[in-house]
VOLO-18165 format. One line per 2 residues: number of its first residue (from 1); their letters; for each residue x, z, y of C-alpha. Coordinates in pm, 1 decimal, decimal comma. Layout:
NUM = A = X:Z:Y ~ ... .
REM end
This chain:
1 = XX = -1481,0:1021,8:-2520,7 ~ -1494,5:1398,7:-2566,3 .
3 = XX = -1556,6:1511,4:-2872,0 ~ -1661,2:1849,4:-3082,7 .
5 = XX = -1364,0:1960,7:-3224,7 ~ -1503,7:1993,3:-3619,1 .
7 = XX = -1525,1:1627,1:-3579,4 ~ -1197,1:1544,5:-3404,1 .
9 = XX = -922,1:1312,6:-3545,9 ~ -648,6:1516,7:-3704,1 .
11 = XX = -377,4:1246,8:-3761,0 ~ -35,9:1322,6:-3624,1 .
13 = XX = 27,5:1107,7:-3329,0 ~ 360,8:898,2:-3406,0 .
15 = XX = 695,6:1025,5:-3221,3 ~ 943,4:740,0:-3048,2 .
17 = XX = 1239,0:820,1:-3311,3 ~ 1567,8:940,3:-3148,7 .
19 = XX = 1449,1:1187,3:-2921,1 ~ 1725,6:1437,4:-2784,6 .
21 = XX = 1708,1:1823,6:-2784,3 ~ 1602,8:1950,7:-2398,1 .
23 = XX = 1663,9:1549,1:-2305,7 ~ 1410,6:1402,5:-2498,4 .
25 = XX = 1389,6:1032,3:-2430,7 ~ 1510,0:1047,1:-2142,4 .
27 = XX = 1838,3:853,5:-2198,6 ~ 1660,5:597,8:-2356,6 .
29 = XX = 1407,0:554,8:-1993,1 ~ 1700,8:584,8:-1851,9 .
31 = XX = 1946,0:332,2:-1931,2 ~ 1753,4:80,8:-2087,4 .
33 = XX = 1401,5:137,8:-1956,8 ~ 1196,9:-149,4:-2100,7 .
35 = XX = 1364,0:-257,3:-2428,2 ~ 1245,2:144,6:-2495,3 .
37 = XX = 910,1:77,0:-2404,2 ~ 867,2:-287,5:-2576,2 .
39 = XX = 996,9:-85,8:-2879,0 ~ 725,1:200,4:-2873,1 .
41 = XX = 394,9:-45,3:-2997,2 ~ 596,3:-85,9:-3374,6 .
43 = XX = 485,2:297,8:-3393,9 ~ 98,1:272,2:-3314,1 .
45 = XX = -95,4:179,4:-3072,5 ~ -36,2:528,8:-2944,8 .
47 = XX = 291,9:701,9:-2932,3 ~ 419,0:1066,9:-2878,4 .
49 = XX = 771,4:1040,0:-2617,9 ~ 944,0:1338,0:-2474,0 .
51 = XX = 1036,5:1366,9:-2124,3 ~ 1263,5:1627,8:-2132,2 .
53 = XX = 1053,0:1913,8:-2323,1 ~ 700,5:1744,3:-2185,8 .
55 = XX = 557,2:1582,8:-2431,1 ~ 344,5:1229,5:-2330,4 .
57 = XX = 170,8:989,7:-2506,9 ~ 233,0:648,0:-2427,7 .
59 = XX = -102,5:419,7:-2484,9 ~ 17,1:47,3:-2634,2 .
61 = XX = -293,3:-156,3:-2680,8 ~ -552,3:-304,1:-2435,1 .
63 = XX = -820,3:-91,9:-2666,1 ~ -712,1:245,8:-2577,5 .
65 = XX = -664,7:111,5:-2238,4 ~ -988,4:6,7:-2230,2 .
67 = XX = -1131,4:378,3:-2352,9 ~ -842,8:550,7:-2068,7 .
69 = XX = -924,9:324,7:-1749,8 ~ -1299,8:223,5:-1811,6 .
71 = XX = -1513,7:391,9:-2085,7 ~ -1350,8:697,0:-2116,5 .
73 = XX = -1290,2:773,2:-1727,2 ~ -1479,4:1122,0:-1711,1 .
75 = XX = -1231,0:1219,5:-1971,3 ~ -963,7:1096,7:-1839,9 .
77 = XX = -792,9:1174,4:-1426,6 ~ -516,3:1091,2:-1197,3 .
79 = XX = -185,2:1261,0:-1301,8 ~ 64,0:1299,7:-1542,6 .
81 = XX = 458,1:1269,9:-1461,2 ~ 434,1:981,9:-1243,7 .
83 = XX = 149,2:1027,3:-1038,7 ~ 233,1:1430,3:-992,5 .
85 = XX = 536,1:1320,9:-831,9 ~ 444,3:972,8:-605,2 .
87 = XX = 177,2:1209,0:-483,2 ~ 424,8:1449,7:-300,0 .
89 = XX = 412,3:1169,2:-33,7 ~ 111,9:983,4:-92,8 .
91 = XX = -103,1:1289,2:-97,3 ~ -488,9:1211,4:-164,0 .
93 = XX = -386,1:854,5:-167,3 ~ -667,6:597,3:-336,5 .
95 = XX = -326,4:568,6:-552,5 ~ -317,9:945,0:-638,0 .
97 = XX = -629,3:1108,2:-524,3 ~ -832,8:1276,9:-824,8 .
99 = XX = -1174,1:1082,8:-910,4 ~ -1385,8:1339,2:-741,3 .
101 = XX = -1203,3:1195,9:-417,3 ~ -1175,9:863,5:-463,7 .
103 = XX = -1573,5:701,1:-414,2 ~ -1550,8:820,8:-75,6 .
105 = XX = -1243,8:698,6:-7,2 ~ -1260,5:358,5:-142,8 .
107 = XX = -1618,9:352,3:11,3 ~ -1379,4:394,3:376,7 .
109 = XX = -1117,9:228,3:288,3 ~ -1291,4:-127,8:106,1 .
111 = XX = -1394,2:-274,0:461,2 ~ -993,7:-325,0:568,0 .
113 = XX = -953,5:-536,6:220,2 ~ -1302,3:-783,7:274,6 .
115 = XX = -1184,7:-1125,4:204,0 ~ -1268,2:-1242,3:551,5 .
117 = XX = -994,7:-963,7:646,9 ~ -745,7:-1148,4:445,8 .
119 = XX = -754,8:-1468,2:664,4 ~ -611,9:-1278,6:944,4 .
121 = XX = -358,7:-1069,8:755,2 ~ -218,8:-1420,8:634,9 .
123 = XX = -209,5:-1510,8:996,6 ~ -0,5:-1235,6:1083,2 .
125 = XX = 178,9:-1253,2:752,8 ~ 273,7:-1601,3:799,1 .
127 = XX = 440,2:-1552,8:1141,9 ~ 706,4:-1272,7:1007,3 .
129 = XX = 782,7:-1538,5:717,9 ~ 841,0:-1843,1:952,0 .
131 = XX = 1041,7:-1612,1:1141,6 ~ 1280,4:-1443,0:868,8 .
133 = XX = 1331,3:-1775,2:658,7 ~ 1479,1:-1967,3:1050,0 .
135 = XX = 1746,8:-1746,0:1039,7 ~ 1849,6:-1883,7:674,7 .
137 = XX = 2148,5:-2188,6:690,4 ~ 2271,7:-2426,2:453,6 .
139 = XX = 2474,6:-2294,4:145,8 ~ 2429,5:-1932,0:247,1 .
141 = XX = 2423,4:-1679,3:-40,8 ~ 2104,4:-1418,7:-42,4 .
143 = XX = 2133,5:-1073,4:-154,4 ~ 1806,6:-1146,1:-277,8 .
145 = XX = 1649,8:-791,0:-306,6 ~ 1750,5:-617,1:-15,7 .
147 = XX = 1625,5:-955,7:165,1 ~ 1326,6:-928,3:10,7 .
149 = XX = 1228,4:-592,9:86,6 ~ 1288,4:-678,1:484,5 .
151 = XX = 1068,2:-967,3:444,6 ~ 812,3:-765,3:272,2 .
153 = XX = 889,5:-486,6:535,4 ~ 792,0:-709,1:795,6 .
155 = XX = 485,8:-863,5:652,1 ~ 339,5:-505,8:522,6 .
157 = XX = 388,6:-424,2:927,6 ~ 239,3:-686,0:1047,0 .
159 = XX = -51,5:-702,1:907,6 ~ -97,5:-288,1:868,9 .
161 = XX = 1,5:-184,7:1214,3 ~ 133,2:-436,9:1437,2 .
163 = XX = 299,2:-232,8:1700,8 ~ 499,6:-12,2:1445,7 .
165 = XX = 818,8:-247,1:1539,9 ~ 742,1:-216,4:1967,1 .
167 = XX = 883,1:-41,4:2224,7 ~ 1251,4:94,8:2282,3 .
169 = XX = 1345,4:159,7:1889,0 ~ 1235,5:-191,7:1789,7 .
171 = XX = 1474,0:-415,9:1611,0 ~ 1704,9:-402,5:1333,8 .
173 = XX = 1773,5:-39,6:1358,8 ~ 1457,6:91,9:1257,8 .
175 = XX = 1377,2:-172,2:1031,3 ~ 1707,2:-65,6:839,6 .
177 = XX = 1563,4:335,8:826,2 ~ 1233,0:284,8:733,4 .
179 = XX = 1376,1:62,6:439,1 ~ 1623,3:338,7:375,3 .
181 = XX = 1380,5:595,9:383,9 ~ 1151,1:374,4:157,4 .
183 = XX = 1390,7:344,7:-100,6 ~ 1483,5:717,9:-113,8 .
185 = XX = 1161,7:769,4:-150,3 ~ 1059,4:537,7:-444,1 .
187 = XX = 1421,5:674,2:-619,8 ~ 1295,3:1022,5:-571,3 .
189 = XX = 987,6:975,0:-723,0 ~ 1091,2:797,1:-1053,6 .
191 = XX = 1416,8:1040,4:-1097,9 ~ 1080,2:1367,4:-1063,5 .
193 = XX = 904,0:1159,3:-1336,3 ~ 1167,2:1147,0:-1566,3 .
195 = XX = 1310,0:1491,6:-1526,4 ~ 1042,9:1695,0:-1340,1 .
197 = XX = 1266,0:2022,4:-1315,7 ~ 1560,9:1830,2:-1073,1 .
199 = XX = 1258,7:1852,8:-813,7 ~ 1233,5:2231,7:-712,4 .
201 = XX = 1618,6:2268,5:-704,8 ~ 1829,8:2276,4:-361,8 .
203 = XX = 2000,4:1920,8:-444,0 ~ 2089,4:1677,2:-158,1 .
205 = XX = 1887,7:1397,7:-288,2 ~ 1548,0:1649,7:-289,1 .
207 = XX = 1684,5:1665,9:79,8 ~ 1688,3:1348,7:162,8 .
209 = XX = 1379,6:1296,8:-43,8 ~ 1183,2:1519,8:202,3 .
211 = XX = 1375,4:1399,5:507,5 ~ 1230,6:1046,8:434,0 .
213 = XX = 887,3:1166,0:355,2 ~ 857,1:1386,8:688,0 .
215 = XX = 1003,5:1076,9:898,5 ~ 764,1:806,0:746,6 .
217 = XX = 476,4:1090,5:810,8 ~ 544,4:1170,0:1152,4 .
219 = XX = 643,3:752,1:1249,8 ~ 272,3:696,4:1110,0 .
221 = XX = 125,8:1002,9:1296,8 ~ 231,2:832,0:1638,4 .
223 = XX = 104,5:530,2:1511,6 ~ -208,6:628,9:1443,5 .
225 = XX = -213,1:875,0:1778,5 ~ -128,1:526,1:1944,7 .
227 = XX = -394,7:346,3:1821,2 ~ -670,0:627,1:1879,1 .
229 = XX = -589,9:613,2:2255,4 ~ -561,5:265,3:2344,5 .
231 = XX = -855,5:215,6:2119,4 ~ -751,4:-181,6:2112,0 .
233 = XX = -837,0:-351,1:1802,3 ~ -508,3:-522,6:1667,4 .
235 = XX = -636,7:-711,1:1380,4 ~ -442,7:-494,5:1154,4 .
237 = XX = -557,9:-306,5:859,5 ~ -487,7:36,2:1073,0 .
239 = XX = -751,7:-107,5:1317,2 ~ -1050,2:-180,7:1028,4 .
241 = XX = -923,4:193,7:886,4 ~ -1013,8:354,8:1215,2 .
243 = XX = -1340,3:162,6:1223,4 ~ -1662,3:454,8:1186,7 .
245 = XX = -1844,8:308,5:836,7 ~ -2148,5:338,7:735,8 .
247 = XX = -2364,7:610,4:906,1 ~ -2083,2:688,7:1186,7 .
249 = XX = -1843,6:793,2:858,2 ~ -1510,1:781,7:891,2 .
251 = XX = -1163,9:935,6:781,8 ~ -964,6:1200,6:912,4 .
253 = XX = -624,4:1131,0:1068,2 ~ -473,7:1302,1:770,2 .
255 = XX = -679,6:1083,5:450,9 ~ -576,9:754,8:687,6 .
257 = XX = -193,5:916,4:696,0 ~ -214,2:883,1:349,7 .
259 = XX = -383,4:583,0:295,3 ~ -135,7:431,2:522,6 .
261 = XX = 152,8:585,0:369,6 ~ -28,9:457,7:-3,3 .
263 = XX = -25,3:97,6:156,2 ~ 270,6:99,7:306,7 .
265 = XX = 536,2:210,8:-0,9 ~ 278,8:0,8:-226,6 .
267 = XX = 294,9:-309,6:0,2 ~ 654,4:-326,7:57,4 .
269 = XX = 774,6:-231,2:-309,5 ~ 527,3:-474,3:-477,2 .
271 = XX = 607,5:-784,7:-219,5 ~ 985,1:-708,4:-219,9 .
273 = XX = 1050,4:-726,0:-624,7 ~ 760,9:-1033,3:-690,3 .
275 = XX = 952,0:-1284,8:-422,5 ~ 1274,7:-1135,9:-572,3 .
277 = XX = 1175,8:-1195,2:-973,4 ~ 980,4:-1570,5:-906,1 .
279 = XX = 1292,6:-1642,0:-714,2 ~ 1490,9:-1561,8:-974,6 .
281 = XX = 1259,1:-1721,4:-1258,6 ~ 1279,6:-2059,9:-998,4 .
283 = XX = 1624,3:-2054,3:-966,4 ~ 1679,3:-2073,1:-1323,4 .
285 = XX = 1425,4:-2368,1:-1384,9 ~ 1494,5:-2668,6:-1173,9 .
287 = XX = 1198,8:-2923,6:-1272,4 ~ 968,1:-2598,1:-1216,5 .
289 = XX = 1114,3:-2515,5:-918,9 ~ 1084,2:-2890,3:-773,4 .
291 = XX = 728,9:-2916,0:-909,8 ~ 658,3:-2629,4:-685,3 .
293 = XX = 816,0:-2748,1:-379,0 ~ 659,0:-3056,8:-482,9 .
295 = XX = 268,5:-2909,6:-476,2 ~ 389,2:-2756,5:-180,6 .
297 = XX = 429,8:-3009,9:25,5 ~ 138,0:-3215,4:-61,7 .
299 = XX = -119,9:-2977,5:-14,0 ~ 29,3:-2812,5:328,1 .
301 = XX = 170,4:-3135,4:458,4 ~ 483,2:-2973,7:584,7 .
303 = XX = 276,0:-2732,6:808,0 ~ 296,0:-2412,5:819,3 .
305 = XX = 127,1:-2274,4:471,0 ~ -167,4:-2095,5:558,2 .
307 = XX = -470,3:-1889,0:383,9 ~ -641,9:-2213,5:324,3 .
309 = XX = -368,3:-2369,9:125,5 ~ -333,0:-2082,5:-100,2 .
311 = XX = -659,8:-2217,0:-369,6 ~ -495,7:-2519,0:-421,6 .
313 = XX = -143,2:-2405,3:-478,1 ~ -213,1:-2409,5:-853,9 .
315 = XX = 118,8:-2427,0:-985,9 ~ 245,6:-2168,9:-752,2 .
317 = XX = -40,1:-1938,3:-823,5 ~ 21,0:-1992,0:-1185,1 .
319 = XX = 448,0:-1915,6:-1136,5 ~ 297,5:-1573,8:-953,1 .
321 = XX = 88,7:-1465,0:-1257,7 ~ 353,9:-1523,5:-1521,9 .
323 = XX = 614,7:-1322,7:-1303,5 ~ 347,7:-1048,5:-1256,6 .
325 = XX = 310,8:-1082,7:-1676,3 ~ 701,7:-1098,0:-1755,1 .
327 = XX = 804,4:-838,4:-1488,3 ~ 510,8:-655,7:-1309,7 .
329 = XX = 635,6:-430,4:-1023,4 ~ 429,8:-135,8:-1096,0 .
331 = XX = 518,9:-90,7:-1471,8 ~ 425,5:244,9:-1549,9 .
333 = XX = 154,4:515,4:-1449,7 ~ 4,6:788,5:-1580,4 .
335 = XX = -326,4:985,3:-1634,2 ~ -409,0:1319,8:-1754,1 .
337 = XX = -690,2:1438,1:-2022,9 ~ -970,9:1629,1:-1898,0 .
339 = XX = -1071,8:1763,1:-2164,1 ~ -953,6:1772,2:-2569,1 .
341 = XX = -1020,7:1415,3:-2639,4 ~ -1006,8:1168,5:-2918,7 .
343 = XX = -783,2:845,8:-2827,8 ~ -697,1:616,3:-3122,9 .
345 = XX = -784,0:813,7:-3389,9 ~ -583,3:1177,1:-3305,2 .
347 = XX = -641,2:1442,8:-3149,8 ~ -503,3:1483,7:-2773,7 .
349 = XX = -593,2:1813,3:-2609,0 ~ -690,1:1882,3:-2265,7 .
351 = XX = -430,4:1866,8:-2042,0 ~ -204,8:1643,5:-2187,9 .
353 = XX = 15,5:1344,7:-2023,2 ~ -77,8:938,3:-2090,8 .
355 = XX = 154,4:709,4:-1974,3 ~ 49,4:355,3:-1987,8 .
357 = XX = 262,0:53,3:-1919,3 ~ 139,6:-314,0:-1809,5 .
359 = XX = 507,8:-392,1:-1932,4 ~ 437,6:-296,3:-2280,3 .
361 = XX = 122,7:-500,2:-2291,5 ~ 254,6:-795,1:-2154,9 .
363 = XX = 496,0:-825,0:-2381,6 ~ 331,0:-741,9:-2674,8 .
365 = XX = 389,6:-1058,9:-2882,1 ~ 51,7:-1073,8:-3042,6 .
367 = XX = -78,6:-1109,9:-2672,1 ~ 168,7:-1340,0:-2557,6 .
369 = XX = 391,0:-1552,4:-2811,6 ~ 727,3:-1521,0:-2693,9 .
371 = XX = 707,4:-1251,4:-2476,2 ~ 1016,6:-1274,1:-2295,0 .
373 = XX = 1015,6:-1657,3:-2197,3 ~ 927,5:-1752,6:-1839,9 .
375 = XX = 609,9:-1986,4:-1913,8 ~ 386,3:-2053,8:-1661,6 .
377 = XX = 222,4:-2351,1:-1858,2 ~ 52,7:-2016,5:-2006,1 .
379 = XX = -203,4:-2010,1:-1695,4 ~ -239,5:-2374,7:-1664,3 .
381 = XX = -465,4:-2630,7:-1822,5 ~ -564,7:-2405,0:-2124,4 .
383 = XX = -795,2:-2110,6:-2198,0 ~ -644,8:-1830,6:-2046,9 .
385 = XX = -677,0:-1747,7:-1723,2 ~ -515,5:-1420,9:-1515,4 .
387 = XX = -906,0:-1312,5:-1438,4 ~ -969,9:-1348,5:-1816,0 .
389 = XX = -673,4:-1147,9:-1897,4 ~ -731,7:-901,3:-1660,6 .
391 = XX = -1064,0:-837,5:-1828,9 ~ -910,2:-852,9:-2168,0 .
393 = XX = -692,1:-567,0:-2025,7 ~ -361,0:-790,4:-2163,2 .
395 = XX = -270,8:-845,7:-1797,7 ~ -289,4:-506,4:-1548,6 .
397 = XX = -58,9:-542,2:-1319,4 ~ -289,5:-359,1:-1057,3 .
399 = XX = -483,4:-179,4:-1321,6 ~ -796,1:-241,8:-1412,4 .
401 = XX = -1165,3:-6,6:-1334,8 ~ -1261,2:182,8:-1056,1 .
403 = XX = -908,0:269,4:-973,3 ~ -772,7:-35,6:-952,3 .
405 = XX = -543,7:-120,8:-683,6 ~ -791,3:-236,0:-380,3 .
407 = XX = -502,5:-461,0:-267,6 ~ -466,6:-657,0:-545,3 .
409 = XX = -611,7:-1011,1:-332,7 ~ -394,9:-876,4:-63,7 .
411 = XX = -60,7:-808,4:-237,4 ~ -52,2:-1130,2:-410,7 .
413 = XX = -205,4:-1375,9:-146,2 ~ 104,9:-1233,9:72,5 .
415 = XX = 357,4:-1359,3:-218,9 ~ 231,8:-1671,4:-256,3 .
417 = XX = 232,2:-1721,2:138,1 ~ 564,8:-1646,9:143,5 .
419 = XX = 696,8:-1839,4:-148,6 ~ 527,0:-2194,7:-24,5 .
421 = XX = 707,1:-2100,2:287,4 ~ 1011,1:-2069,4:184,2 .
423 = XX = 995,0:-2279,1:-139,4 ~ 875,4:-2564,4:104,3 .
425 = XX = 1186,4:-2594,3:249,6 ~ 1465,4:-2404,3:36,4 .
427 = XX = 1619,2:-2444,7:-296,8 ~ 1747,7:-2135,1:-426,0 .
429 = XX = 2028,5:-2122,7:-692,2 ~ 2215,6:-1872,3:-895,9 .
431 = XX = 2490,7:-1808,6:-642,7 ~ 2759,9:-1609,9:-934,7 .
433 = XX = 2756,8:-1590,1:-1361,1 ~ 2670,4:-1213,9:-1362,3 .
435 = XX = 2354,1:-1123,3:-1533,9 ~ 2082,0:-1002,3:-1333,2 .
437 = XX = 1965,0:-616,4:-1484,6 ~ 1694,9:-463,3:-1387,4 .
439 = XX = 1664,5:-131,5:-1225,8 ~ 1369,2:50,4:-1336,0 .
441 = XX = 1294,8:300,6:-1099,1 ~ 905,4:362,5:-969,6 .
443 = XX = 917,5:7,7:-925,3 ~ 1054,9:-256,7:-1148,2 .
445 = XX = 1299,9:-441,1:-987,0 ~ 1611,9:-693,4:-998,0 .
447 = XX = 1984,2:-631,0:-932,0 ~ 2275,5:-803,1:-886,9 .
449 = XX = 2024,3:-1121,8:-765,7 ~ 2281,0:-1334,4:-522,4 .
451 = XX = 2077,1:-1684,8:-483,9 ~ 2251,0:-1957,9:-283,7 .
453 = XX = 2024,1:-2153,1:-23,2 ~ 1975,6:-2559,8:-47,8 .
455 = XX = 1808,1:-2709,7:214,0 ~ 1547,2:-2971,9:56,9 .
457 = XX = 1626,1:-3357,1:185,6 ~ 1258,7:-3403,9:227,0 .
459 = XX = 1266,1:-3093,6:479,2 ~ 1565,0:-3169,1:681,6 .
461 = XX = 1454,3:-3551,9:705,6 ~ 1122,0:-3422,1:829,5 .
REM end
């Protein structure tokens, strides 16, 4: 809330300790991202950090992210480090677009994500997952990631704009630049976060940066230029955004360049690291991983899984929430204060950085006892339930309010299609002894993940 400053908390907010001249914290983000972070609620639930010589305040408890995301909004709008710098390519995104922006938008944009949409886009999903996972053999080793993110590629085009891979340039080509170009651009955009002046200077990767950006722009352009003169529905999610709403109201081609673009990064760096985490998770946890496969097959009867299976997956759904708790994809955005506001007792003027982090939360022990162990049996059978926690603001994966992410229902009905597809029929196993790190770039996500591929008797018998 905004408050009259002769009655404004004057408490010194609490600095992270070990802060470098001109670097800040940055070493710390850098090199060992979330032990930093888990680190920061010891000092208050909220805490002063330095990114370079910008000084942000990193919210720790589901209170003040309570008073940030829902009763506080008016005081509170997109920006800060990491949305000032996604939003170079996402533009007036729903992911980055100020609040004066974003009713209209989501008002546009909500139709594409109605849960009778969802059937289809599991339709379509489902047939790029049957399709990747027949290539797979007997005792071959994964590069899990970089697998991952061609899977998710796949399924993200599918169901957003199903003629993106058509036509002469179809095929592995493409699909291998538009993941490069993804990944430069999700590199880019953590690397402006964390040291905002790198992104004005004449540097090769601030080329490449905006070489990826003006290729994904002008690849959606046609798309979209495509689409408005064949004017074929596709069952895609491009088709429902170029669908006139209510009163003949509609989006430009830019705001649905954007929304696309918003979608597409979101869609393919969410999917990619989820499979690749509850794969690794799995692969670590044999009884779990056969009690999945087990469910599995029972409920789809060695069909194809489809939309209809995905309610009764329960042990599956419950192995999604607990990787989205122990390593959530998106694991750190930011907000900026309207106005001079009071947030957990001190004073924060206008204009100031928040950075909040579902990673923090979810591993705040006092939230979740032993934090760091894999535990789905935390989402079955008791009182806690992921809807419960999301309203509890201990789980926010997709954030939580008016700006949370509008493919939430989307994003992780796709995962679980694609893990009772491939979890059906594959056992997946540590393939080396090296430790799997994580990278933590905009997105969370594993490396050094080489899984080796099983066939299950039951499947090969079938």
């Amino acid at each position: 809330m905004t408050i009259p400053s002769s009655d404004r908390a004057s408490s010194a907010v609490p600095k992270a300790p070990g802060a470098l001249p001109l670097l800040g914290h940055l070493r710390q983000l850098l090199s060992d991202p979330t032990r930093f972070l888990t680190s920061l609620p010891a000092h208050g639930d909220l805490v002063e950090i330095r990114l370079g010589p910008r000084r942000t305040y990193v919210v720790c408890s589901p209170e003040l992210v309570s008073q940030v995301l829902l009763t506080g909004h008016r005081d509170f709008d997109k920006g800060g480090p990491f949305f000032e710098n996604i939003a170079v390519f996402f533009g007036d995104g729903l992911a980055t677009c100020p609040n004066a922006k974003h009713t209209r938008l989501r008002r546009l944009t909500q139709p594409a994500f109605h849960p009778g949409k969802l059937v289809d886009y599991a339709a379509l999903a489902g047939r790029e997952i049957s399709a990747v996972t027949a290539t797979w053999r007997e005792g071959q080793v994964l590069d899990v990631y970089p697998v991952m993110q061609e899977l998710a590629l796949r399924i993200t085009v599918s169901t957003m704009f199903a003629s993106w891979f058509t036509g002469q340039d179809s095929g592995a080509g493409q699909v291998e630049e538009t993941l490069r170009e993804v990944d430069t651009l999700v590199s880019g955009a953590f690397l402006r976060m964390a040291a905002p002046g790198l992104a004005g200077l004449p540097l090769p990767t601030n080329r490449r940066f905006e070489q990826a950006r003006r290729s994904l722009y002008a690849r959606i352009d046609a798309t979209v230029a495509a689409y408005r003169r064949d004017g074929i529905d596709h069952g895609d999610l491009l088709s429902m955004l170029l669908t006139r709403g209510e009163e003949g109201a509609s989006l430009t081609d830019a705001e649905i360049r954007e929304q696309v673009m918003t979608m597409f990064i979101a869609g393919i760096g969410t999917t990619a690291a989820m499979l690749a985490w509850t794969l690794h998770h799995l692969s670590l946890d044999e009884e779990l991983d056969a009690s999945v496969a087990d469910e599995v097959r029972e409920v789809c009867g060695g069909a194809t899984t489809r939309h209809e299976h995905l309610p009764r997956l329960e042990t599956l759904s419950a192995v999604v929430a607990e990787s989205f708790r122990i390593t959530p994809a998106a694991w750190l955005f930011s907000r900026t204060t309207v106005t001079a506001t009071e947030l957990g007792g001190h004073s924060v003027p206008a204009g100031s950085d928040i950075l909040i982090s579902p990673y923090i939360l979810h591993h705040r022990p006092d939230l979740f006892p032993d934090p760091g162990r894999f535990d789905p049996g935390r989402w079955i059978g008791g009182e806690q339930s992921w809807v419960k926690a999301e309203r509890a603001l201990t789980m926010i994966p997709f954030g939580t309010g008016s700006r949370k992410c509008i493919g939430r229902d989307f994003s992780v009905n796709n995962i679980t299609l694609a893990l009772a597809t491939l979890l059906g029929d594959w056992r997946l196993t540590p393939a080396n002894t090296s430790p799997v790190t994580i990278s933590g770039r905009s997105i969370i996500e594993p490396r050094g993940l080489k899984l080796r591929l099983t066939r299950r008797h039951e499947a090969s018998e079938a």
